[in-house]
Phi, psi and omega in degrees: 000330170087102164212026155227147175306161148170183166224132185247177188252144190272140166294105170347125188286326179293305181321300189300327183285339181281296197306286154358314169268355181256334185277356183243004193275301213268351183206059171290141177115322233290306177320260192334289181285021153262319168258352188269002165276336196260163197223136165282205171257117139117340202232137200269312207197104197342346159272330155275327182299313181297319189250043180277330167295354161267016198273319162281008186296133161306328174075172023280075174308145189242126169260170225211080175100034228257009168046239175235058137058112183234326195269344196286332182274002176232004149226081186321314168244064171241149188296136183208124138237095169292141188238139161197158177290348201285162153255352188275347204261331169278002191263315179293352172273307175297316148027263176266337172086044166260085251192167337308149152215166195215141201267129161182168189279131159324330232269310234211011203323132181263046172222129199292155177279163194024074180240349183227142149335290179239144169215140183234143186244098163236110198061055158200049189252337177297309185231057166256169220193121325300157201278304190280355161271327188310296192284352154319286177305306184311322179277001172268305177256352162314151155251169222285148205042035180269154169227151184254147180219116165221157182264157158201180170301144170213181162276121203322000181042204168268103125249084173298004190257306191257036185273328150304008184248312170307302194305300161345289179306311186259026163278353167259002160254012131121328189265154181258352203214150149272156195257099184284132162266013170226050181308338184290349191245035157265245169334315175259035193279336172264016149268005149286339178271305193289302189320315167257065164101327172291156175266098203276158171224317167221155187209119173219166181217131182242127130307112180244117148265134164291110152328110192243069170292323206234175166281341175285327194282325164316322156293321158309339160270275187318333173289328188274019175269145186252120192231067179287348155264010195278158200283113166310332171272331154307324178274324165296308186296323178302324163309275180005264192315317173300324206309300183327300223285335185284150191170150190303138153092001191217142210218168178224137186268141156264058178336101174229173173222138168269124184263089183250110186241162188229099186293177187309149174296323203199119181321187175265170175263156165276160183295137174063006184280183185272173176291000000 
């Protein structure tokens, strides 16, 4: 999930999008069953927190990389559509009777212009590829004053206790950071938003902590690590090491930020076009 700075080398873009499909393919639900236990003061769960400026939304929401559709059970009645690359991450959403969802590149969006409303990014603005066709499409299919409301990663700040407790995890992989290939859509995502065009309206940070009561749920926050280079005896050690550590009562902080942007009421006209 990326919660501590640092800077790496960005990952070959073709390379990240095959490691991305095979990796949510292969562990679909994983994102949801890592975050959807952690809790703020006042907040059950990042997902509640993301769609709470959508709850009066008319819809149609567009979730935008919808995995396995976590927001589709907390806004019941609302016209909702999920997109995504995964087929395991749509399977387990059909599933669950969480619907419509429909398979496509964020990239390349399988939705008529200005056809939704609302659009929610929840944890993937970070590592969706390319970043300026993505957000191309997201200005393609809002109507006009349509809003993106998005989750991402953001940093950890001063908290020394649970920056130390992260620093563990990635010093048995060997890394300072995961290698995001857009780390500019954490922290900066909303002047990446007013840049191509959006009205930032609200930009906030919650620290959400998680439970590690056992080593297993401690492999499961490391499995939920984005590692496409990692050592496979490096990602086992990083179990290890949380795993020991883990015990009732003892928590890891997740650090986000929420984003809410609005486009424009109305594109610019192009140059020569007529009045």
């Amino acid at each position: 999930m990326g919660y501590l700075s640092g800077r790496r080398t960005r990952p070959n873009a073709a390379g990240w999008c095959r490691y991305v499909a095979g990796y949510h393919d292969e562990r679909p639900g994983i994102t949801e069953r890592v975050l959807s236990v952690a809790a703020a003061r006042g907040v059950a769960s990042p997902y509640r927190w993301l769609v709470e400026p959508l709850r009066s939304s008319p819809g149609p929401i567009l979730d935008l990389a919808c995995g396995s559709a976590p927001t589709r059970e907390l806004l019941p009645d609302a016209r909702w559509l999920g997109v995504d690359s995964s087929t395991g991450e749509l399977g387990l959403a059909t599933a669950a009777g969480r619907g419509p969802v429909v398979l496509g590149r964020a990239d390349a969006l399988p939705v008529a212009e200005d056809a939704v409303v609302d659009v929610c990014a929840a944890m993937s603005l970070q590592l969706l590829t390319p970043l300026e066709g993505v957000l191309g499409e997201v200005r393609r299919v809002l109507r006009p004053g349509g809003r993106i409301v998005a989750l991402v990663p953001s940093r950890l700040g001063w908290r020394p206790v649970g920056a130390v407790r992260w620093l563990r995890v990635f010093r048995a992989l060997g890394i300072r950071d995961q290698p995001w290939p857009n780390p500019q859509a954490r922290d900066g995502l909303a002047p990446l938003l007013r840049a191509h065009g959006f009205v930032v309206g609200r930009c906030e940070h919650r620290v959400f902590w998680r439970e590690v009561d056992t080593p297993e749920q401690a492999a499961l926050i490391v499995e939920g690590l984005y590692l496409p280079e990692a050592e496979p005896g490096r990602v086992e050690q990083a179990k290890r090491a949380l795993g020991s550590w883990a015990r009732p009562g003892r928590r890891l902080p997740f650090p986000l930020r929420r984003v809410v942007a609005k486009a424009p009421d109305h594109e610019p006209e192009k140059e020569g076009s007529p009045p």
